[in-house]
PAPA-312657 format. One record per atom (N, C-alpha, C): residue number from 1; chain; atom name; x, y, z. Coordinates in nm, 3 decimals. Example, Ala and Ser with C-alpha at 12.3 -4.5 7.8 and 13.67 -1.06 7.14 Angstrom:
BEGIN
<r nr="1" kette="A" atom="N" px="1.319" py="-0.569" pz="0.780"/>
<r nr="1" kette="A" atom="CA" px="1.230" py="-0.450" pz="0.780"/>
<r nr="1" kette="A" atom="C" px="1.320" py="-0.330" pz="0.780"/>
<r nr="2" kette="A" atom="N" px="1.285" py="-0.225" pz="0.708"/>
<r nr="2" kette="A" atom="CA" px="1.367" py="-0.106" pz="0.714"/>
<r nr="2" kette="A" atom="C" px="1.290" py="0.003" pz="0.787"/>
This chain:
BEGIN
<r nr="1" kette="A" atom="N" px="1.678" py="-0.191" pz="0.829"/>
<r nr="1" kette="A" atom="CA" px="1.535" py="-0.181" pz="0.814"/>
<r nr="1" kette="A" atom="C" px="1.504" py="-0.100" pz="0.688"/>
<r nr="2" kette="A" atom="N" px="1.423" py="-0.116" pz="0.657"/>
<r nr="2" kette="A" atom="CA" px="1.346" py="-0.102" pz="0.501"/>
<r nr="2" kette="A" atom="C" px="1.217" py="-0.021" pz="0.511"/>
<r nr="3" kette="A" atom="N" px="1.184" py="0.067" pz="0.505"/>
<r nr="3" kette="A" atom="CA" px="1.072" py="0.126" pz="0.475"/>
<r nr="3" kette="A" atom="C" px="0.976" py="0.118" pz="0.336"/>
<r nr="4" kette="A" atom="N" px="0.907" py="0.073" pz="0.265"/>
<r nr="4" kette="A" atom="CA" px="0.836" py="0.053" pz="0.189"/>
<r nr="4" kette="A" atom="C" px="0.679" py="0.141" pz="0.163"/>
<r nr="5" kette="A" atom="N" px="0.656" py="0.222" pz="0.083"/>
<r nr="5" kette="A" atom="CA" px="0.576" py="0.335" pz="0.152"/>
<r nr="5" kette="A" atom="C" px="0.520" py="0.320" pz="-0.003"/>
<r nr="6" kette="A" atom="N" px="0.351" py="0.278" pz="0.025"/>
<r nr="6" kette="A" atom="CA" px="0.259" py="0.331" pz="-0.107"/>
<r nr="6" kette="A" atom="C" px="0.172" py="0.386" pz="-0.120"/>
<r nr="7" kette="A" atom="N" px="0.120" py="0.504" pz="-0.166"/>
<r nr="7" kette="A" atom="CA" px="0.065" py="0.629" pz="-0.146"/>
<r nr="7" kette="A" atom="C" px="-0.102" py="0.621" pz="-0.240"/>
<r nr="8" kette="A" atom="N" px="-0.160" py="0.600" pz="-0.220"/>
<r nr="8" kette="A" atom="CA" px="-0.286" py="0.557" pz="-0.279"/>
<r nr="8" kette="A" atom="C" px="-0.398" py="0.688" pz="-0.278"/>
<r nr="9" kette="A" atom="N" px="-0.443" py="0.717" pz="-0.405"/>
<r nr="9" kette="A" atom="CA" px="-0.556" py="0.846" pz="-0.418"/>
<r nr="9" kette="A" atom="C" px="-0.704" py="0.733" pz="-0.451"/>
<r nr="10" kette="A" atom="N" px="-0.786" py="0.731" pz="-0.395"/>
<r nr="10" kette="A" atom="CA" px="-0.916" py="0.689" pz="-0.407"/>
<r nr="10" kette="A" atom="C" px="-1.021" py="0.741" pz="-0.403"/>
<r nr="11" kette="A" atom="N" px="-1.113" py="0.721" pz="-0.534"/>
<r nr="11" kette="A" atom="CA" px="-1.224" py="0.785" pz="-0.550"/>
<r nr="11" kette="A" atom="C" px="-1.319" py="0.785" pz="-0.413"/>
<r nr="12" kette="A" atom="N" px="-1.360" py="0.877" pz="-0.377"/>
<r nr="12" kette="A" atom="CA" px="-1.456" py="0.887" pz="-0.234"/>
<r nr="12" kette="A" atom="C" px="-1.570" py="0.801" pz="-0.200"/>
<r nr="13" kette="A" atom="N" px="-1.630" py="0.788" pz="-0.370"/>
<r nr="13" kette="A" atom="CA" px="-1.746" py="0.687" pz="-0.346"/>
<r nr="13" kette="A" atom="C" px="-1.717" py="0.558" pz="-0.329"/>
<r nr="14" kette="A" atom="N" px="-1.555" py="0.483" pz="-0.332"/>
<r nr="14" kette="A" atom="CA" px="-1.549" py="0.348" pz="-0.333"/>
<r nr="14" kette="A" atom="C" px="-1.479" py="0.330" pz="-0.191"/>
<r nr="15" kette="A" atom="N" px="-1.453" py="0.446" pz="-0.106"/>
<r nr="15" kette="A" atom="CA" px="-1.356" py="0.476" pz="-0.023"/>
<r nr="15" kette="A" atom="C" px="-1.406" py="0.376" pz="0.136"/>
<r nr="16" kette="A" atom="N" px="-1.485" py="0.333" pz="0.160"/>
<r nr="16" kette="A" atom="CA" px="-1.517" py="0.261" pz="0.266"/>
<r nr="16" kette="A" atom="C" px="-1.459" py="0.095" pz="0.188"/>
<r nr="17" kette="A" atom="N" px="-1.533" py="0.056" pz="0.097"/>
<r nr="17" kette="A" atom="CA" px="-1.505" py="-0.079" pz="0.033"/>
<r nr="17" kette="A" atom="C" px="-1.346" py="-0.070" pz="0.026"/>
<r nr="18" kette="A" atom="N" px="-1.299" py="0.048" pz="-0.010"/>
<r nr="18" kette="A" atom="CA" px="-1.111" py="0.026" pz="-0.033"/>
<r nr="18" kette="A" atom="C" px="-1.052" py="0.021" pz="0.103"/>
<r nr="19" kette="A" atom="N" px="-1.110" py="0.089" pz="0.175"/>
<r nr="19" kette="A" atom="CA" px="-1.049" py="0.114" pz="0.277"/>
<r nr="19" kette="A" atom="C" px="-1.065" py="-0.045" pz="0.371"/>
<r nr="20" kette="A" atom="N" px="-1.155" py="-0.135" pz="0.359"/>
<r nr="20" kette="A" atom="CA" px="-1.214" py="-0.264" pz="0.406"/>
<r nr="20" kette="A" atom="C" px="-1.122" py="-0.372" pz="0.388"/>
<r nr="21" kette="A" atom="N" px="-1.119" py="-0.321" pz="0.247"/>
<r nr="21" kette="A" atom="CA" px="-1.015" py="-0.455" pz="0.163"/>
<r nr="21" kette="A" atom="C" px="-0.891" py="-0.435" pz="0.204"/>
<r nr="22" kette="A" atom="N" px="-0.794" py="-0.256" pz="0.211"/>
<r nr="22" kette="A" atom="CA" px="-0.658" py="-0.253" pz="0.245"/>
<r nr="22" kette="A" atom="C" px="-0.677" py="-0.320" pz="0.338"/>
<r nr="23" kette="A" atom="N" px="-0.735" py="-0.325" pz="0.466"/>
<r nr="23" kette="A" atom="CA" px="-0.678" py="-0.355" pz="0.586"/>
<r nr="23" kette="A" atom="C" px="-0.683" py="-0.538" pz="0.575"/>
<r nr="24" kette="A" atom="N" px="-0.764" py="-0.577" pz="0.505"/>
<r nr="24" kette="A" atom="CA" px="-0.730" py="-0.715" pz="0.482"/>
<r nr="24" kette="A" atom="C" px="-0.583" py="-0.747" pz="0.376"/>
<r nr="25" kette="A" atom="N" px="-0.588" py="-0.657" pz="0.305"/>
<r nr="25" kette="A" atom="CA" px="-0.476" py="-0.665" pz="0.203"/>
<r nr="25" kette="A" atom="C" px="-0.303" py="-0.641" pz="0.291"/>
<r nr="26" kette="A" atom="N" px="-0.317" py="-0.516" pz="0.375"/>
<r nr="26" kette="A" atom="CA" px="-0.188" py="-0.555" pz="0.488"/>
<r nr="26" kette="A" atom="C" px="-0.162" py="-0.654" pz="0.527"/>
<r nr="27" kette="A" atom="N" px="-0.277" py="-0.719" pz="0.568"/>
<r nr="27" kette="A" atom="CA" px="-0.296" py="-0.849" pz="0.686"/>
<r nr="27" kette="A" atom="C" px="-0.167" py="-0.969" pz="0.569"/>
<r nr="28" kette="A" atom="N" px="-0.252" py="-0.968" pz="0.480"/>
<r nr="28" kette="A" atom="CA" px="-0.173" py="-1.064" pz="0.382"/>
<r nr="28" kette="A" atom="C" px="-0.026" py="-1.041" pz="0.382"/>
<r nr="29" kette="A" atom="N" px="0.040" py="-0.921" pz="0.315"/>
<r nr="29" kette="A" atom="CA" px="0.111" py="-0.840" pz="0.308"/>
<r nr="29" kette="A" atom="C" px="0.216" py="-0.890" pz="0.453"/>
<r nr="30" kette="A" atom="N" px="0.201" py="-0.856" pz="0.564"/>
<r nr="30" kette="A" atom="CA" px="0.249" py="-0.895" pz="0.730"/>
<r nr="30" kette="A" atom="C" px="0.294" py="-1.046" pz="0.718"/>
<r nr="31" kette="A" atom="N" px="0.191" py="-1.131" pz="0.648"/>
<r nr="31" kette="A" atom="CA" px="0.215" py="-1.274" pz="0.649"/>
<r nr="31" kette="A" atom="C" px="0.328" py="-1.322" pz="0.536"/>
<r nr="32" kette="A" atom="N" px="0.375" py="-1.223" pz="0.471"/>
<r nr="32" kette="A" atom="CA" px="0.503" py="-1.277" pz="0.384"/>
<r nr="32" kette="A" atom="C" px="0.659" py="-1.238" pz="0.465"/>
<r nr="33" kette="A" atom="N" px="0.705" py="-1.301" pz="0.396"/>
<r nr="33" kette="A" atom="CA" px="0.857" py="-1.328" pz="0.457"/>
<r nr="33" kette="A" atom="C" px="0.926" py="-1.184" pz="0.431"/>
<r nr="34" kette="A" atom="N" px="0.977" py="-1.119" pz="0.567"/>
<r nr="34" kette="A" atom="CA" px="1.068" py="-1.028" pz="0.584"/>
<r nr="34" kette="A" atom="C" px="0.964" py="-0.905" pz="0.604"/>
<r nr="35" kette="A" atom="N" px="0.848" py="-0.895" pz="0.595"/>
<r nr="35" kette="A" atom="CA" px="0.736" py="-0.808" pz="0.667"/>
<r nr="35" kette="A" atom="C" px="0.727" py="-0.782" pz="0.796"/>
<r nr="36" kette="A" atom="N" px="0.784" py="-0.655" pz="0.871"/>
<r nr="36" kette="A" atom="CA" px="0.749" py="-0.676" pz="1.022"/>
<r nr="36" kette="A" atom="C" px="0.678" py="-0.589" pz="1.078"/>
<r nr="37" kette="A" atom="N" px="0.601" py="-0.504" pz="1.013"/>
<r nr="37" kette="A" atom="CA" px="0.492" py="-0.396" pz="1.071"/>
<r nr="37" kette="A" atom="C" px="0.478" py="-0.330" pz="0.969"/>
<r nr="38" kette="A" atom="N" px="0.329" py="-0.274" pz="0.945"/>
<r nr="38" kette="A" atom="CA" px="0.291" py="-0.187" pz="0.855"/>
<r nr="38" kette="A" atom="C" px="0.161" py="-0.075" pz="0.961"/>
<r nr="39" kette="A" atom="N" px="0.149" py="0.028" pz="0.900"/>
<r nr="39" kette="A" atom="CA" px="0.117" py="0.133" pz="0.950"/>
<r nr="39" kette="A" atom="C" px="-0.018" py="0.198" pz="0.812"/>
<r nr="40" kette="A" atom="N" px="-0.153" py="0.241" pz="0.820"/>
<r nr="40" kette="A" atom="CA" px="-0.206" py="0.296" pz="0.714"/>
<r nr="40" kette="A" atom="C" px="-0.226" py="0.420" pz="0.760"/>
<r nr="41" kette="A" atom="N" px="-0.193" py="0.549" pz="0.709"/>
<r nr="41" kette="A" atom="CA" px="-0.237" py="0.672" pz="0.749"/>
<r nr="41" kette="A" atom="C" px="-0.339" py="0.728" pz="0.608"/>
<r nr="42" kette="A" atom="N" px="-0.419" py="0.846" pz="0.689"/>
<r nr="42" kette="A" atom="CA" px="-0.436" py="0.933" pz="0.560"/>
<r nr="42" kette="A" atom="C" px="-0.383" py="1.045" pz="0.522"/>
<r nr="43" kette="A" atom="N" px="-0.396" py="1.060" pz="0.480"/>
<r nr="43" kette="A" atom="CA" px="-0.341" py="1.202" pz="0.384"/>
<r nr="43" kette="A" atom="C" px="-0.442" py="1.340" pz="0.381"/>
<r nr="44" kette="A" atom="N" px="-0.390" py="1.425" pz="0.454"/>
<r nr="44" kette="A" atom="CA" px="-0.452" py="1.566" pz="0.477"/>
<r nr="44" kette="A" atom="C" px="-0.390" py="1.683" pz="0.404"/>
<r nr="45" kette="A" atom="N" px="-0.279" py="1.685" pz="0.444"/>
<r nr="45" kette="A" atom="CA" px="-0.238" py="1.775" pz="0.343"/>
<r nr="45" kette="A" atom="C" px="-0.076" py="1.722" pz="0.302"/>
<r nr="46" kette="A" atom="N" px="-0.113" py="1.766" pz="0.165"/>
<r nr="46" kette="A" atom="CA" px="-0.190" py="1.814" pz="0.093"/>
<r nr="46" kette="A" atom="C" px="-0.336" py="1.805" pz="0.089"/>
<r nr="47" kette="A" atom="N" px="-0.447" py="1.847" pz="0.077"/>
<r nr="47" kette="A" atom="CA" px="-0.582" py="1.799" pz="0.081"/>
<r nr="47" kette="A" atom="C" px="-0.584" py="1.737" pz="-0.085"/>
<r nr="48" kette="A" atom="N" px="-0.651" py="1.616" pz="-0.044"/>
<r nr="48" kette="A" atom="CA" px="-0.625" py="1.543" pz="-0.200"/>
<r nr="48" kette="A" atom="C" px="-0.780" py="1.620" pz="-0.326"/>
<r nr="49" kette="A" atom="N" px="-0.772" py="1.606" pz="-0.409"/>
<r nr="49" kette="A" atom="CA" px="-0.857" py="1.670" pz="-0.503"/>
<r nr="49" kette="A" atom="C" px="-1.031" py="1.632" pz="-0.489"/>
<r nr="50" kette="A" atom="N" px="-1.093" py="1.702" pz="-0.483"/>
<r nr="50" kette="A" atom="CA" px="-1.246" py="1.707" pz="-0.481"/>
<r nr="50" kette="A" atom="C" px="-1.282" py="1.562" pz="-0.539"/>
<r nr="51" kette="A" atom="N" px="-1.342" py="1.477" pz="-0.463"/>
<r nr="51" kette="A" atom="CA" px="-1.376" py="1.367" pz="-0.497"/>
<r nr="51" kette="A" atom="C" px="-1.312" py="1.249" pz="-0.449"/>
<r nr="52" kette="A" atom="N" px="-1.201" py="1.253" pz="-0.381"/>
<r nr="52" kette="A" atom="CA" px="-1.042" py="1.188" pz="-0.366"/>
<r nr="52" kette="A" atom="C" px="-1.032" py="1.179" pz="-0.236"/>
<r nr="53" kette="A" atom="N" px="-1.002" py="1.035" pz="-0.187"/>
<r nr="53" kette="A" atom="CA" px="-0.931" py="1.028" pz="-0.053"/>
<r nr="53" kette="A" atom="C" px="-0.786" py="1.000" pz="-0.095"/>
<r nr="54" kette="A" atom="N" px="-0.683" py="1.053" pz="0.026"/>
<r nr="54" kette="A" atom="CA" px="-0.526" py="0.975" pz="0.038"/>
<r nr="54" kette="A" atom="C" px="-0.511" py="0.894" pz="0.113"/>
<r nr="55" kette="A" atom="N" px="-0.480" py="0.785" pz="0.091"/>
<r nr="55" kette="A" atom="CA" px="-0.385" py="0.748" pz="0.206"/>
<r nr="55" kette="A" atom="C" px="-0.237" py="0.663" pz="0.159"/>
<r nr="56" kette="A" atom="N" px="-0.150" py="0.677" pz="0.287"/>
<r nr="56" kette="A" atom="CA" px="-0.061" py="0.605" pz="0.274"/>
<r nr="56" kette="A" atom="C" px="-0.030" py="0.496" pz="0.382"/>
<r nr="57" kette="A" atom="N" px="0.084" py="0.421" pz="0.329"/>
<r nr="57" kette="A" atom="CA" px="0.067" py="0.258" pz="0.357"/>
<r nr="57" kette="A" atom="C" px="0.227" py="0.257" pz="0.395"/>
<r nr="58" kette="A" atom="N" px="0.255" py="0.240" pz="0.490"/>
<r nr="58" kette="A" atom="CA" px="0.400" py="0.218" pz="0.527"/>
<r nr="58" kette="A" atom="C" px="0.430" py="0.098" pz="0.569"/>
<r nr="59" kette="A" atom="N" px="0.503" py="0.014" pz="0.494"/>
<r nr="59" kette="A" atom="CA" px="0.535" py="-0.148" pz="0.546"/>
<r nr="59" kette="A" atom="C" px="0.731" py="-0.130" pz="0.553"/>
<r nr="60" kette="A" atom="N" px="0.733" py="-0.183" pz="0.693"/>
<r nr="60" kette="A" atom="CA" px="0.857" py="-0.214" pz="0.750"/>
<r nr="60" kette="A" atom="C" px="0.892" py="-0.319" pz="0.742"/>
<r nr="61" kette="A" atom="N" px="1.021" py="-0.399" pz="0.626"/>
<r nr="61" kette="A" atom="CA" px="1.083" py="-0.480" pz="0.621"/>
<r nr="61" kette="A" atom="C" px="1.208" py="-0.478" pz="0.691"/>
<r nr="62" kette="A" atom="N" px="1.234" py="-0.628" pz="0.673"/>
<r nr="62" kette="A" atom="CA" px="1.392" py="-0.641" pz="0.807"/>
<r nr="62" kette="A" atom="C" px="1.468" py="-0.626" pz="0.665"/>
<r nr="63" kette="A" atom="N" px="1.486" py="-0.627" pz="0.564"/>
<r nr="63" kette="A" atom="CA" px="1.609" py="-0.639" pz="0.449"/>
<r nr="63" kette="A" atom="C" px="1.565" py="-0.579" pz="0.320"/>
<r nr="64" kette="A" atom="N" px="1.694" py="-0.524" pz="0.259"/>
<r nr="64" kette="A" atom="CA" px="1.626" py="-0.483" pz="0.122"/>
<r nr="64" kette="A" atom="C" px="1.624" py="-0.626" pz="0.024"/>
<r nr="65" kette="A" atom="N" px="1.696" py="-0.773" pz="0.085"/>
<r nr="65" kette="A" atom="CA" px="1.660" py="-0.871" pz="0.006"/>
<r nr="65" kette="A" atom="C" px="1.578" py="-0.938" pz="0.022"/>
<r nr="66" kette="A" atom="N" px="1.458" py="-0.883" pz="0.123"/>
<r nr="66" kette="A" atom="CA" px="1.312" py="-0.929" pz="0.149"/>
<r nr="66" kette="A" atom="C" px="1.241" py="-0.804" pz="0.121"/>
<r nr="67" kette="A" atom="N" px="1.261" py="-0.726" pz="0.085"/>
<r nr="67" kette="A" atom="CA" px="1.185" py="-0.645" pz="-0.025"/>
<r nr="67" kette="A" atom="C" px="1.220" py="-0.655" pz="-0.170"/>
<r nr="68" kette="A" atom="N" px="1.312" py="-0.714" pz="-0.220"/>
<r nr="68" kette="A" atom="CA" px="1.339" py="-0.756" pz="-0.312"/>
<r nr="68" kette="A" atom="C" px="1.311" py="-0.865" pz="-0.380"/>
<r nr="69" kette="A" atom="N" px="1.276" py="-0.986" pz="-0.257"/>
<r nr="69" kette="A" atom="CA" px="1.218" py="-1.073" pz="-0.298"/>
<r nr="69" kette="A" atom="C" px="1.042" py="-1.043" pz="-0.302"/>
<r nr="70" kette="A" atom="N" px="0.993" py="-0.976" pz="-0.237"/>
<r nr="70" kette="A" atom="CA" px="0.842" py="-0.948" pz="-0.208"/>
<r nr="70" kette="A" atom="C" px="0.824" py="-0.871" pz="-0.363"/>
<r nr="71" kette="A" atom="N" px="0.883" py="-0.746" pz="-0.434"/>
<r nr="71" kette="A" atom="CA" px="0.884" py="-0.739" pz="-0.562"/>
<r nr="71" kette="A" atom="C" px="0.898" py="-0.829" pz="-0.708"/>
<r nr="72" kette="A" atom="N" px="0.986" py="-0.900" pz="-0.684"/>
<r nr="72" kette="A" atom="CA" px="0.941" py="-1.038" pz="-0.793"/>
<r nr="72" kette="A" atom="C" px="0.875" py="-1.157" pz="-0.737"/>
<r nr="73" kette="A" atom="N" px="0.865" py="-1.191" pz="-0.633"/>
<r nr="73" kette="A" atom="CA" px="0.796" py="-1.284" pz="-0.630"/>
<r nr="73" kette="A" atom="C" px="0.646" py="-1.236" pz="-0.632"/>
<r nr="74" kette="A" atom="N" px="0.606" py="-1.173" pz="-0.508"/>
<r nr="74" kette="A" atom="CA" px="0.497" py="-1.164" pz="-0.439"/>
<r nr="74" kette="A" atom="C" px="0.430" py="-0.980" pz="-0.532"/>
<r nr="75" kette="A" atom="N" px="0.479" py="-0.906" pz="-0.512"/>
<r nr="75" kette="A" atom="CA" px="0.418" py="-0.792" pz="-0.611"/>
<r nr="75" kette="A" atom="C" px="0.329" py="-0.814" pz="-0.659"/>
<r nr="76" kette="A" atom="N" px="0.332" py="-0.876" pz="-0.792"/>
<r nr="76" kette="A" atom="CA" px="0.218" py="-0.880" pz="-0.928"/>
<r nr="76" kette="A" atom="C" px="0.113" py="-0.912" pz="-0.882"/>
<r nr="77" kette="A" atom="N" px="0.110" py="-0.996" pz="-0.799"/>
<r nr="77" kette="A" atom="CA" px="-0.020" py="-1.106" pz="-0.746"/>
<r nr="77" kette="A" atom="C" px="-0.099" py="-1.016" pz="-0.673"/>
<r nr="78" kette="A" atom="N" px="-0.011" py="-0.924" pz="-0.523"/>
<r nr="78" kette="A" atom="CA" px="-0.076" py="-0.845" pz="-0.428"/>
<r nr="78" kette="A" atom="C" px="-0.134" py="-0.684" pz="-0.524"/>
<r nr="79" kette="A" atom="N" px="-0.052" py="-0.654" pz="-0.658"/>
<r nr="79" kette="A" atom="CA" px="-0.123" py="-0.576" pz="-0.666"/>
<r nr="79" kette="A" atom="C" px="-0.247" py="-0.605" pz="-0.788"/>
<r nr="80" kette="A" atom="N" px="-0.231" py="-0.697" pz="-0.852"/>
<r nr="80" kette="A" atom="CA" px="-0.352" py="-0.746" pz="-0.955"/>
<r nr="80" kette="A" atom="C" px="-0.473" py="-0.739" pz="-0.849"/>
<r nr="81" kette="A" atom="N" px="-0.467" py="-0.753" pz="-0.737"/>
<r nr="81" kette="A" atom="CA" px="-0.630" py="-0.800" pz="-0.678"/>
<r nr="81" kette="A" atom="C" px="-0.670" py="-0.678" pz="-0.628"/>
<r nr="82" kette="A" atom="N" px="-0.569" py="-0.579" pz="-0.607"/>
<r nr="82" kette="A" atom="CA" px="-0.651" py="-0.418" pz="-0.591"/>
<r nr="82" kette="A" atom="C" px="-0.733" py="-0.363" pz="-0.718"/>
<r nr="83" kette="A" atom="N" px="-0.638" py="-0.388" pz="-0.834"/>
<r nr="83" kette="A" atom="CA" px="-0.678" py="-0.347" pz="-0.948"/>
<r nr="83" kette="A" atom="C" px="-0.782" py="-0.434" pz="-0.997"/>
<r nr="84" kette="A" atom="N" px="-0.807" py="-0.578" pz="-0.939"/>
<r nr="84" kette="A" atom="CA" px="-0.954" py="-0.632" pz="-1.019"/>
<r nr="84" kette="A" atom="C" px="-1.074" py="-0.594" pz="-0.928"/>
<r nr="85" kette="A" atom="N" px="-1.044" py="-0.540" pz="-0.811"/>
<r nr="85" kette="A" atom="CA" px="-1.174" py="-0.505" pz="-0.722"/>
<r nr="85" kette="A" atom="C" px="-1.191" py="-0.412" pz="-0.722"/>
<r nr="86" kette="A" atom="N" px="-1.135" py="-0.294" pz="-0.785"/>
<r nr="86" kette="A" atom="CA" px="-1.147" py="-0.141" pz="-0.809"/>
<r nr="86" kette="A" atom="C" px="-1.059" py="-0.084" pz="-0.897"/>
<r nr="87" kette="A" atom="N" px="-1.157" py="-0.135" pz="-1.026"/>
<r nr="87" kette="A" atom="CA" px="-1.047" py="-0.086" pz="-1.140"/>
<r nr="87" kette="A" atom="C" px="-1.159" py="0.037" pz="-1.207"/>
<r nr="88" kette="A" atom="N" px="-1.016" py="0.165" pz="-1.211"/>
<r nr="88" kette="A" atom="CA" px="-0.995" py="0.275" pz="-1.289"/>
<r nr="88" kette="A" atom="C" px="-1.041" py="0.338" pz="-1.122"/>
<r nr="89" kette="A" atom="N" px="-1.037" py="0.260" pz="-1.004"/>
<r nr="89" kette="A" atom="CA" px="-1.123" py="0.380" pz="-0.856"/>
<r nr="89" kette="A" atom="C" px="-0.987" py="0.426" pz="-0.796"/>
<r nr="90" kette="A" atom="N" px="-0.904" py="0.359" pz="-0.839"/>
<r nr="90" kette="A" atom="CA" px="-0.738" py="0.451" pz="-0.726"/>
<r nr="90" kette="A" atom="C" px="-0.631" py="0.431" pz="-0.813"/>
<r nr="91" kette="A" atom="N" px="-0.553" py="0.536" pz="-0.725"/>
<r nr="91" kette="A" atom="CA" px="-0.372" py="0.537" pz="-0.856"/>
<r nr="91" kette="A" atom="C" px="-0.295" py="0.503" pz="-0.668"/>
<r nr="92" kette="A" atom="N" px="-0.193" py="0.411" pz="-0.737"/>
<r nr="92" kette="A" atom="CA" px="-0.090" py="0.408" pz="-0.612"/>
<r nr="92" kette="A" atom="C" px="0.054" py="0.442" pz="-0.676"/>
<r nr="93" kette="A" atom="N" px="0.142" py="0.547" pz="-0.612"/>
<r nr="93" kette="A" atom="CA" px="0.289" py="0.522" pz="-0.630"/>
<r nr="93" kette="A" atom="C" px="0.316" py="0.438" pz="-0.519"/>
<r nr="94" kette="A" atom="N" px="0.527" py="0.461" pz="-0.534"/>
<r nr="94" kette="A" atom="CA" px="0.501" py="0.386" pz="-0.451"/>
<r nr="94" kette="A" atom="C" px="0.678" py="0.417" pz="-0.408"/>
<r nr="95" kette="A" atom="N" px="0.729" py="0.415" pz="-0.289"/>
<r nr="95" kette="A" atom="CA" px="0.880" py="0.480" pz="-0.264"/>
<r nr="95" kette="A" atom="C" px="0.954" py="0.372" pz="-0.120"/>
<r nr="96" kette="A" atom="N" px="1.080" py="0.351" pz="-0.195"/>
<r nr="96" kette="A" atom="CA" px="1.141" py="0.285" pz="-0.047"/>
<r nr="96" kette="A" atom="C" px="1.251" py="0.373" pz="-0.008"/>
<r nr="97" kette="A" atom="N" px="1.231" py="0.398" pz="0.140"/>
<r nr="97" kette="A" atom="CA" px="1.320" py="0.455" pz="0.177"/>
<r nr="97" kette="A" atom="C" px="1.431" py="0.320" pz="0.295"/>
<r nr="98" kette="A" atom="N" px="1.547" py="0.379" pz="0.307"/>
<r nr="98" kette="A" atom="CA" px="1.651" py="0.281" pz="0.405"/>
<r nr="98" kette="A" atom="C" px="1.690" py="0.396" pz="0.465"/>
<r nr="99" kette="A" atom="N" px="1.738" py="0.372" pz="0.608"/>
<r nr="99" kette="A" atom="CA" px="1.763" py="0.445" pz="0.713"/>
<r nr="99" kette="A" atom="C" px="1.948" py="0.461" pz="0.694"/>
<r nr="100" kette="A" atom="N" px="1.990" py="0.578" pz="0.680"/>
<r nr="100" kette="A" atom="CA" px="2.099" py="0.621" pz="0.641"/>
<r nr="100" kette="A" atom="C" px="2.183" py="0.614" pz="0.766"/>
């Protein structure tokens, strides 16, 4: 199992509309190959900066060669449509962890 974890800072005033769209944007996300649960939390503390919501996004894959394929294939596409519906309103990193 694959942990896939992306950590998103969003401006406060766009923070209901972002928060609307992630949960449709998982939904998508669930429907690709080797996706088997995702989880959205927020982020408290640290307390994120005056103006700023956190949250993070934990998606559980069955393989690192279905997260591998979800990075070249599927990536560019899922993240271009965050960035055309709220561009310059959030920064995402982004970290995979595998269970040792």
């Amino acid at each position: 199992m694959i942990a896939y974890e992306v950590n998103l800072d969003v401006d406060a005033d766009v923070f209901s509309s972002f928060r609307a769209w992630l949960d449709e944007h998982v939904q998508h996300m669930l429907a690709l190959p080797g996706f088997v649960s995702a989880e959205i939390l927020e982020c408290t503390d640290p307390a994120p900066p005056a103006g700023r919501r956190s949250l993070c996004t934990i998606y559980l894959l069955a393989s690192d060669a279905d997260l591998q394929r979800y990075l070249r294939e599927d990536a560019p596409h899922m993240r271009e449509d965050g960035l055309r519906r709220f561009p310059g309103k959030f920064s995402a990193t982004r970290r995979i962890l595998v269970a040792s």
